[in-house]
C-alpha positions as CSV (number, residue, x, y, z in Angstrom):
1,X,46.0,82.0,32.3
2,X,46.3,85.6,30.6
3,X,48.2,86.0,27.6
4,X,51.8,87.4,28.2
5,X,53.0,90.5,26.6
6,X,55.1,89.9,23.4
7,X,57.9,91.9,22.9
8,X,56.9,94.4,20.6
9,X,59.7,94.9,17.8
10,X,61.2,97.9,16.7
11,X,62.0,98.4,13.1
12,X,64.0,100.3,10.9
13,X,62.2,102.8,8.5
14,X,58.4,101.9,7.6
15,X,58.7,98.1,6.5
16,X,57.7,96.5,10.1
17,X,58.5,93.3,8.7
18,X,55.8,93.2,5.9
19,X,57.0,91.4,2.6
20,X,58.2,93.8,-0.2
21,X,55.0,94.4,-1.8
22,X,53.8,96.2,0.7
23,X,53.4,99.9,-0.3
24,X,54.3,103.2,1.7
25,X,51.6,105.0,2.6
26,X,52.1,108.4,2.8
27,X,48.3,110.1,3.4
28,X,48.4,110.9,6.9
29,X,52.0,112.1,6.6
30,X,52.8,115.7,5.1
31,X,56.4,115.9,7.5
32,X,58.2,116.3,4.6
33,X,57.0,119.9,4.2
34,X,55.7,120.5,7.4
35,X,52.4,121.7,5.9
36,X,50.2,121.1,8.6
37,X,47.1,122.8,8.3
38,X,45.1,124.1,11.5
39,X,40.8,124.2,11.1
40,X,39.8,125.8,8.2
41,X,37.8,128.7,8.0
42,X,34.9,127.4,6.0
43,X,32.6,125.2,8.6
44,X,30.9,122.5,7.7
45,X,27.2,122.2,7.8
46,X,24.3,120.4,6.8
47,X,20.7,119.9,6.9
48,X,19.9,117.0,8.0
49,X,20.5,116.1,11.5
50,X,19.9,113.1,13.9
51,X,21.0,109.6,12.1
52,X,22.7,111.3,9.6
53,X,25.4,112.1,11.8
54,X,25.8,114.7,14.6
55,X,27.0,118.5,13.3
56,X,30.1,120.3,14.3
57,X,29.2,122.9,16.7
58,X,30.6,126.1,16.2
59,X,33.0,125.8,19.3
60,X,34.7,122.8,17.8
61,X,37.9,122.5,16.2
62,X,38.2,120.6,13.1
63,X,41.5,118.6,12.7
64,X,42.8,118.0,9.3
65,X,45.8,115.4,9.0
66,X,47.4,117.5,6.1
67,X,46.6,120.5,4.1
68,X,43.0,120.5,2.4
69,X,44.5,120.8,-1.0
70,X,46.4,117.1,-0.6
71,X,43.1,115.3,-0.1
72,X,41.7,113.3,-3.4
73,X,38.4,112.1,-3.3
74,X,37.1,109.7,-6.1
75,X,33.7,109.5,-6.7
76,X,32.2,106.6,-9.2
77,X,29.0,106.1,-10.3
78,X,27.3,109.2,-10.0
79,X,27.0,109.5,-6.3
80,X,24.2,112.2,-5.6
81,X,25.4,115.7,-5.6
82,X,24.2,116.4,-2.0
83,X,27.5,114.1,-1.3
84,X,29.4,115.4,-3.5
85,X,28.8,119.4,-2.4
86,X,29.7,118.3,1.1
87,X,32.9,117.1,0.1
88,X,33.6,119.9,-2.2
89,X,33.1,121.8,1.0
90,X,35.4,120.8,3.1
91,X,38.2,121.8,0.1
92,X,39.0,118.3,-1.0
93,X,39.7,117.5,-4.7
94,X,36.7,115.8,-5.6
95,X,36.7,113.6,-9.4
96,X,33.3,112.5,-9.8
97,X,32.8,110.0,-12.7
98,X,29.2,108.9,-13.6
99,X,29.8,105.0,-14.7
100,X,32.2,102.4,-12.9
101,X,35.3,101.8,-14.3
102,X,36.9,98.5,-15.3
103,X,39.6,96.6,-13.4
104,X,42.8,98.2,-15.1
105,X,41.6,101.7,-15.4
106,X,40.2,101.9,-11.8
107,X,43.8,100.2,-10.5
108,X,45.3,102.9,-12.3
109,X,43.0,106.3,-11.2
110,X,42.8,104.5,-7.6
111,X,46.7,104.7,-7.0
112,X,46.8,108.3,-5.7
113,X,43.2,108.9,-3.9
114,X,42.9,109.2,-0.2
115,X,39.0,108.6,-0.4
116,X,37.2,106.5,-2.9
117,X,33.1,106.4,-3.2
118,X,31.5,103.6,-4.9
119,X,28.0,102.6,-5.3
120,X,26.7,98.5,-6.0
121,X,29.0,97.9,-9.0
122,X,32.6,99.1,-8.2
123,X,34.7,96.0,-7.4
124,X,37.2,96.9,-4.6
125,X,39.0,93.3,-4.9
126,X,42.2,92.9,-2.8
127,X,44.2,93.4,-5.9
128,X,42.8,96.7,-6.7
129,X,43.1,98.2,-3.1
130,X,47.1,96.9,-3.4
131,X,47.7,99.5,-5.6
132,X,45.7,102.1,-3.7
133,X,48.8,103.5,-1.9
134,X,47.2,106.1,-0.2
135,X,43.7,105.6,0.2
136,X,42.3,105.6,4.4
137,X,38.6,105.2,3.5
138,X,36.0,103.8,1.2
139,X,32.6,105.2,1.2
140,X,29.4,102.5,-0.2
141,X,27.0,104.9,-1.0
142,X,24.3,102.0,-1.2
143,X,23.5,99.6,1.3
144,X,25.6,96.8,0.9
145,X,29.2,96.2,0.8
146,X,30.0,92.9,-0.6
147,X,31.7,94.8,-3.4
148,X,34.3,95.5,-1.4
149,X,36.8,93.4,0.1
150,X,36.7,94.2,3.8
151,X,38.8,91.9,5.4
152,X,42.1,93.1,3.3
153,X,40.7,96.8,3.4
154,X,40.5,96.3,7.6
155,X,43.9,94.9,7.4
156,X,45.6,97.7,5.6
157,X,44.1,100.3,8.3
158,X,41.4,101.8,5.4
159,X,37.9,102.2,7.2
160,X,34.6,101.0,4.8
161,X,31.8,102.8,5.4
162,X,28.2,102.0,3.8
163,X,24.4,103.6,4.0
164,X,22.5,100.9,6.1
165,X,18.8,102.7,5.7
166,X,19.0,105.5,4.0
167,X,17.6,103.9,1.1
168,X,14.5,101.7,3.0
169,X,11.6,103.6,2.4
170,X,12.3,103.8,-1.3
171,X,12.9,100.3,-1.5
172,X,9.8,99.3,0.8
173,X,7.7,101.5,-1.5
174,X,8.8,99.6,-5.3
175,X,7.7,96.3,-3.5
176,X,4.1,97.6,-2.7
177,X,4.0,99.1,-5.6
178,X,5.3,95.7,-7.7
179,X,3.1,93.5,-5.3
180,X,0.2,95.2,-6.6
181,X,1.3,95.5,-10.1
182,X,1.7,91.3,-10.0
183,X,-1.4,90.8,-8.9
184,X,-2.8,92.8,-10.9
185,X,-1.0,91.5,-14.1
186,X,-0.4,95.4,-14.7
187,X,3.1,95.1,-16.8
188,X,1.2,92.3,-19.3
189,X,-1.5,94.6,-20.4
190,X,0.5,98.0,-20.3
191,X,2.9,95.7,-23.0
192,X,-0.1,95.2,-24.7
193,X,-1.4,98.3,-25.2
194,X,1.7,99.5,-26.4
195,X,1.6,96.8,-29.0
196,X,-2.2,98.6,-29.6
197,X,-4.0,95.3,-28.2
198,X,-7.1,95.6,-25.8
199,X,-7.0,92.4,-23.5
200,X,-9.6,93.3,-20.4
201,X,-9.7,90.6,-18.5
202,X,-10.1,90.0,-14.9
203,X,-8.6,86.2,-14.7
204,X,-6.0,85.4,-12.4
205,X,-6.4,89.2,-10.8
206,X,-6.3,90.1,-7.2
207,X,-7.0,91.9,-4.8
208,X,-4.1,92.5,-2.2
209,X,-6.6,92.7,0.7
210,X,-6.9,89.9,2.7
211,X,-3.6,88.2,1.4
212,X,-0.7,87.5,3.1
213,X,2.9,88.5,2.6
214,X,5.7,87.0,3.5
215,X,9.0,88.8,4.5
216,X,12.3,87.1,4.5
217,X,14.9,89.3,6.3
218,X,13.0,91.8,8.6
219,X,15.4,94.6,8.7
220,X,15.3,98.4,8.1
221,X,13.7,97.4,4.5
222,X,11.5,94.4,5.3
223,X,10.3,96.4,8.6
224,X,9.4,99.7,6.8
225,X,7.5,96.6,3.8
226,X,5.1,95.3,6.6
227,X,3.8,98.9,8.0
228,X,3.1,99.3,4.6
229,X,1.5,96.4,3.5
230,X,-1.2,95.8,7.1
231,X,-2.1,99.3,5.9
232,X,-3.2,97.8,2.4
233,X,-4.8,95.2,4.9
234,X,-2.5,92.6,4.1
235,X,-1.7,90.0,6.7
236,X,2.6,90.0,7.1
237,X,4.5,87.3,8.5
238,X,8.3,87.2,8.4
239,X,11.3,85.0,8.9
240,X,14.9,86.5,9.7
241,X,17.7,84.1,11.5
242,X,17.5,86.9,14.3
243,X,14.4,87.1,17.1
244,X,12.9,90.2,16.1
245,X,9.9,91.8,17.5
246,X,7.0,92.7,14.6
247,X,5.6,96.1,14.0
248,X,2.2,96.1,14.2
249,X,0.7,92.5,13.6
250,X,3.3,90.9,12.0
251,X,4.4,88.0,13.3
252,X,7.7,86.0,13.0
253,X,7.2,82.6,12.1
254,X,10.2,80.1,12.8
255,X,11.3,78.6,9.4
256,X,12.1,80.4,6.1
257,X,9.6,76.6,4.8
258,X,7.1,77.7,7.4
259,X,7.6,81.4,5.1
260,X,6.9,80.1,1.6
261,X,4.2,77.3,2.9
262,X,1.9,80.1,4.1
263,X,2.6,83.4,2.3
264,X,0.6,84.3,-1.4
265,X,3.7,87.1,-1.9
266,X,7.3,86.4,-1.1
267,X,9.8,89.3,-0.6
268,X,13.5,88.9,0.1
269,X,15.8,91.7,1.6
270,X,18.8,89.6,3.1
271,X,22.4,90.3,2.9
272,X,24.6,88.4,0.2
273,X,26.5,85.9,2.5
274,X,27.4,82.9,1.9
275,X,24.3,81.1,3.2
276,X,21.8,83.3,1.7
277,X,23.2,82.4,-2.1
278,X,20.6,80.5,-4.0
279,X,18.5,80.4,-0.9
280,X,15.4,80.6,-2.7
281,X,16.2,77.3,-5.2
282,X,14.1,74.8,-7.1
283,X,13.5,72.8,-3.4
284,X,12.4,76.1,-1.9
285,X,10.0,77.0,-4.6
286,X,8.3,74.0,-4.8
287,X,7.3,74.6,-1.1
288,X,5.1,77.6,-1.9
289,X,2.3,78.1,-2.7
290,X,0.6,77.2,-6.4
291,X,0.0,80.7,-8.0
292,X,2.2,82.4,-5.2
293,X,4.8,85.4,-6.3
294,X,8.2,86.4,-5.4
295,X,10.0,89.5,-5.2
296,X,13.4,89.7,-5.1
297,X,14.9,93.2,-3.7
298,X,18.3,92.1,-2.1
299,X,21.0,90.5,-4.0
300,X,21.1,88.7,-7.3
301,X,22.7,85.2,-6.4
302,X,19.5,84.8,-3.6
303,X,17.4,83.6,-6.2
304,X,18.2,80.8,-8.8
305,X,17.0,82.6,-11.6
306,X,16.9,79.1,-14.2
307,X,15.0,77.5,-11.0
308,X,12.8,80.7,-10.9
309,X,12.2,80.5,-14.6
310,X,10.9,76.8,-14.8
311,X,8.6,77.4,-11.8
312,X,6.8,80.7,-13.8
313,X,6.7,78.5,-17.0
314,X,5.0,75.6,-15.7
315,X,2.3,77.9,-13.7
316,X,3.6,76.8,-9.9
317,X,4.2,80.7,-9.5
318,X,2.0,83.6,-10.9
319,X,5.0,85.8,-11.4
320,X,7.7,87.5,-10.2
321,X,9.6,91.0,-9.5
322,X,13.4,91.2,-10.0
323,X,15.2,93.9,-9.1
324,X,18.9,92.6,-8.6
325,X,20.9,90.0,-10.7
326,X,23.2,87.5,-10.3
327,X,25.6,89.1,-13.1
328,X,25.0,92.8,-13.3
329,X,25.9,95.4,-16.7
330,X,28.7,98.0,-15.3
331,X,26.8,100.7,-17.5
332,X,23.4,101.6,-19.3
333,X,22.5,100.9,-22.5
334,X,21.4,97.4,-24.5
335,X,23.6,95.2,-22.4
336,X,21.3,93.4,-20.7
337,X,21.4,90.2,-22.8
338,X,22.0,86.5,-23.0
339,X,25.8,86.5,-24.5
340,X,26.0,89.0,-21.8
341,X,24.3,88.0,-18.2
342,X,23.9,84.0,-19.4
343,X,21.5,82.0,-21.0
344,X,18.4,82.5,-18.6
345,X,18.3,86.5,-19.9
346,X,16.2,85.7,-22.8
347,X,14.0,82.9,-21.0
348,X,13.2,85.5,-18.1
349,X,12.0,87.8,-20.5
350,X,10.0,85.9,-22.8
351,X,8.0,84.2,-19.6
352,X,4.2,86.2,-18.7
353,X,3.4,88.4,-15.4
354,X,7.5,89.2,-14.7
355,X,8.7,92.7,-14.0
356,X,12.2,93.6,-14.1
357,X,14.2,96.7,-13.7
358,X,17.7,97.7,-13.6
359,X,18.8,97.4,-9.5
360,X,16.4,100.8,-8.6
361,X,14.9,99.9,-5.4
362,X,16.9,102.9,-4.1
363,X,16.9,105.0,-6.8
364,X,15.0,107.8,-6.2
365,X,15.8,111.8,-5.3
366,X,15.2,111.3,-1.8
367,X,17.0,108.2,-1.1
368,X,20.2,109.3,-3.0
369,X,20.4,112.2,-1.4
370,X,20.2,111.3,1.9
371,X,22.6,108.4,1.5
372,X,25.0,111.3,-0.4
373,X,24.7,113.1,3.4
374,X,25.3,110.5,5.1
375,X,28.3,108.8,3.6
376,X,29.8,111.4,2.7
377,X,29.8,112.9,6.4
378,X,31.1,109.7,7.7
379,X,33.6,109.9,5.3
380,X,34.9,113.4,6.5
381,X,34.3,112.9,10.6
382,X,36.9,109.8,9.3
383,X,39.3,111.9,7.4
384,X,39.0,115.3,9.8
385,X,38.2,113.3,13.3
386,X,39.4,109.7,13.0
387,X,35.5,109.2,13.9
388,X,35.4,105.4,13.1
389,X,31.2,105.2,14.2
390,X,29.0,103.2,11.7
391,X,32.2,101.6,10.3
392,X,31.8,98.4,9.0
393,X,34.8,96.6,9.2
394,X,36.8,98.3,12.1
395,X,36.2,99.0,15.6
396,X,33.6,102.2,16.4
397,X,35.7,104.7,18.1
398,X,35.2,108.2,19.0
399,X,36.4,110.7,21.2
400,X,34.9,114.3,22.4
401,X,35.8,116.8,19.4
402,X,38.5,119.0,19.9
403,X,37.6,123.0,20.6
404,X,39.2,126.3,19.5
405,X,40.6,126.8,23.1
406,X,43.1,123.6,22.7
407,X,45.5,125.0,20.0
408,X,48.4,123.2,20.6
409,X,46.5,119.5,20.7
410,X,47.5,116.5,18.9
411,X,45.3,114.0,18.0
412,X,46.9,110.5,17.0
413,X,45.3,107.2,15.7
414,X,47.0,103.9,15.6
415,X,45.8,101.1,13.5
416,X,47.5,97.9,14.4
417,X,47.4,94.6,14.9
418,X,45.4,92.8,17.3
419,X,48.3,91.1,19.8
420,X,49.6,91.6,23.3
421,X,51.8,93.8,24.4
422,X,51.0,96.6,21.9
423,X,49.5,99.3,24.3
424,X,52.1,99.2,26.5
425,X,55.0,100.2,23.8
426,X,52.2,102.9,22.5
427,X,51.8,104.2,26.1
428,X,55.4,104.2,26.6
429,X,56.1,106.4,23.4
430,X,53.1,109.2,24.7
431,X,54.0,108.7,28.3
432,X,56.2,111.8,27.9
433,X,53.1,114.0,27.1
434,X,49.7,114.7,28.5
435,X,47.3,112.5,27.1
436,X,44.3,114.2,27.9
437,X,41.8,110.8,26.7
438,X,42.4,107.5,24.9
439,X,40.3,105.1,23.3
440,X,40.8,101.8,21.8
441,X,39.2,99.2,20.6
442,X,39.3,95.7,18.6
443,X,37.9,93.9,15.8
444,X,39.5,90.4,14.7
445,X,43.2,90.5,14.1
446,X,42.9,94.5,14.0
447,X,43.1,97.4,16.5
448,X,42.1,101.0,16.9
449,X,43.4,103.3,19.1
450,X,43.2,107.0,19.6
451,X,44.7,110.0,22.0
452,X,44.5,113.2,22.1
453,X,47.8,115.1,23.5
454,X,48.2,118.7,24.7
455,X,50.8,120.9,24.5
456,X,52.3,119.3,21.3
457,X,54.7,121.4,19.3
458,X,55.9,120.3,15.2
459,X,59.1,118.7,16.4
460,X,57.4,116.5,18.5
461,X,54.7,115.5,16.1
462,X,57.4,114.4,14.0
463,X,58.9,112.4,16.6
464,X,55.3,110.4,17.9
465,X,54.3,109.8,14.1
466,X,58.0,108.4,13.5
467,X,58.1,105.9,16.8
468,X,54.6,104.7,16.2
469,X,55.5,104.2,12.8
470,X,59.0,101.9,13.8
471,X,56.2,99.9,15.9
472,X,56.5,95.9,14.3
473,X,52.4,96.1,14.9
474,X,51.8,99.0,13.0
475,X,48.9,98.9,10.3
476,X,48.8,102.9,9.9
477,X,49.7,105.6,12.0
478,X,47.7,108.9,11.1
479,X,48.6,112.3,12.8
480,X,45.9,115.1,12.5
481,X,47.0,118.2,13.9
């Protein structure tokens, strides 16, 4: 039997119900001046086109949900300037710091910001976005997003979104470049000739012709890995939990055991999840080969580094590449130690044939600034549009862009909780205007809606934003005008 409708209840003020610690929001609210801006006159533009995100054209209206000025963008970790001119553009007030910050001080610059951008390190717990009263949206610029908490974040109607590829070539390119550099045993004698020792030898030396590589997690990383490696006339088989079809000859074998069993280098680009921690362990190891490598370019807990350690000391593997780290310095400098990281810092670097660097698979010029384009123009299609396309932890929603012959349109977005009966109260609150196209959309316990309305004077802005906003299954109501 269907679901009956609940009874929708209607509340007082902007509570709804929720317990006292609940903050007002006020970013997609500037009624109390009635400073709402129309589009402004700069346009927005960029180079890149495609999957970066599609262009305004020079028709369309850009909606803001209060004037430019109001809208504070924090930017940690040095996000690439390419993302942080396009913001600059669009007239928000844009703080760019080049480190991340600690708990207390990032609780305490996070309180007023209506956009945050973060790279790997930032830690977006729950109990830093409580304080953030007024932030809609989080940018990642980096691939993943475990650093942030997006379950709360989805519940508290602020959109996460993250750079899924941007980064892949760059990435794909340090593991050729590392597989080789193993095999050869390239880092030992570089260190030596620093040290002014000549040790040519050709012991324990490969070739990467002819061998095969093993890819666990065949996404827009491993994928880009294998064209590059059957070019080096490599043979490539991968394992991923998902049926994927191989470029080129690769083929998918059907066990990560199957993986390790057959493969003389091992590369991992998987997602931190819950079943991908320690993944590649003491049992795992043992499976591979004798003198086989492994490369680790995805998260630091994949790999149990004191397991890793005792396999490379006893000669079962002929080294190893590590790019990421279980515990991770916020900063540069001499922190990478023991008292620091834990006790397996100085054993990893005391062991022959291992190469690490500081998490900069994706740090080059090109990768940085195409993930600055992209985030940061799915950051303002959210904050000027409502766009919600690519997000990762809400519903992707779009409608057709507004154009400079609709002047008097409204365009509202209702965040709210995922229970029946909602759309009907909604509907009966815009059923007094023309709703020229709707579009919602669920996720979990959360719901996205959106409507444009024409023929929309101040006064009855106002009066929408205020009934949505009495609505018991309100999240966040945002107005842009």
């Amino acid at each position: 039997m269907p679901s009956a409708a609940r009874d929708i209840p209607i509340v007082n003020g902007h509570s709804n119900g929720r317990d006292e610690a609940s903050l007002a929001r006020t970013v997609s609210n500037s009624f109390g001046t009635l400073d709402l801006s129309t589009s402004p006159s700069a346009t927005f533009h960029t180079q890149h086109s495609g999957s970066y995100g599609s262009a305004q054209k020079p028709s369309t209206k850009q909606l803001k949900p209060f004037a430019t000025q109001d809208v504070k963008v924090l930017l940690l970790e040095n996000v690439n300037k390419t993302g942080q001119d396009i913001l600059r553009k669009q007239g928000y007030q844009v703080e760019a710091l080049k480190t991340s910050l600690p708990e207390d001080q990032l609780i305490d610059k996070i309180r007023d910001v209506h956009v945050i951008g973060i790279r790997s390190k930032t830690q977006l717990s729950a109990n830093v976005l409580k304080h953030a009263k007024n932030l809609i949206v989080i940018g990642c610029f980096c691939i993943g997003t475990n650093q942030v908490d997006l379950q709360y974040a989805a519940q508290n109607g602020i959109c996460v979104f993250n750079s899924p590829f941007s980064n892949s070539r760059s990435v794909a390119e340090l593991m050729i470049g590392e597989i080789i550099t193993l095999a050869r045993q390239l880092g030992d004698r570089s260190n030596e000739m620093h040290q002014g020792v000549w040790n040519k030898v050709s012991a324990g030396c490969w070739e990467v012709r002819g061998k095969t590589l093993g890819i666990v997690g065949y996404g827009h990383v491993g994928s880009q890995l294998s064209v590059l490696a059957e070019a080096m006339g490599m043979k490539v088989i991968y394992y991923d939990v998902v049926n994927l079809m191989g470029l080129g000859t690769a083929t998918q074998v059907h066990t990560l055991e199957q993986l390790l069993q057959q493969a003389d280098f091992v590369t991992l680009h998987v997602p931190e999840l819950p079943e991908t921690i320690n993944l590649i362990s003491a049992k795992e190891i043992e499976q591979m080969k004798r003198g086989a490598y492994l490369l680790n370019a995805s998260r630091g807990s994949v790999v149990d580094i004191p397991a890793l350690v005792s396999a490379l000391q006893s000669g079962k593997l002929a080294g190893a590449a590590l790019d990421v780290y279980p515990n991770e310095p916020g900063s540069n400098g001499p922190t990478f130690t023991s008292s620091k990281l834990g006790s397996w810092a100085d054993d990893l670097r005391g062991v022959n044939n291992v190469l690490l660097t500081p998490h900069i698979g994706g740090s080059t010029e090109e990768a940085q600034s195409a993930i600055g384009v992209e985030v940061a123009e799915s950051l303002v299609n959210y904050v000027n549009l409502g766009t919600t396309s690519a997000a990762v932890n809400m519903p992707e929603v779009t409608l057709r862009s507004l154009t400079m012959d609709e002047p008097n349109h409204v365009r509202v977005i209702y965040i709210h909780r995922n229970v029946p009966g909602v759309l009907r109260k909604v509907n009966e609150i815009l059923g007094d205007h023309n709703v020229d196209k709707q579009m919602t959309d669920s996720r979990g316990e959360v719901a996205y809606l959106m409507a444009d309305i024409s023929n929309v004077n101040v006064s009855e802005i106002k009066d929408l934003y205020q009934h949505l906003e009495d609505l018991g299954s309100r999240i966040r109501t945002r107005v842009l005008y």
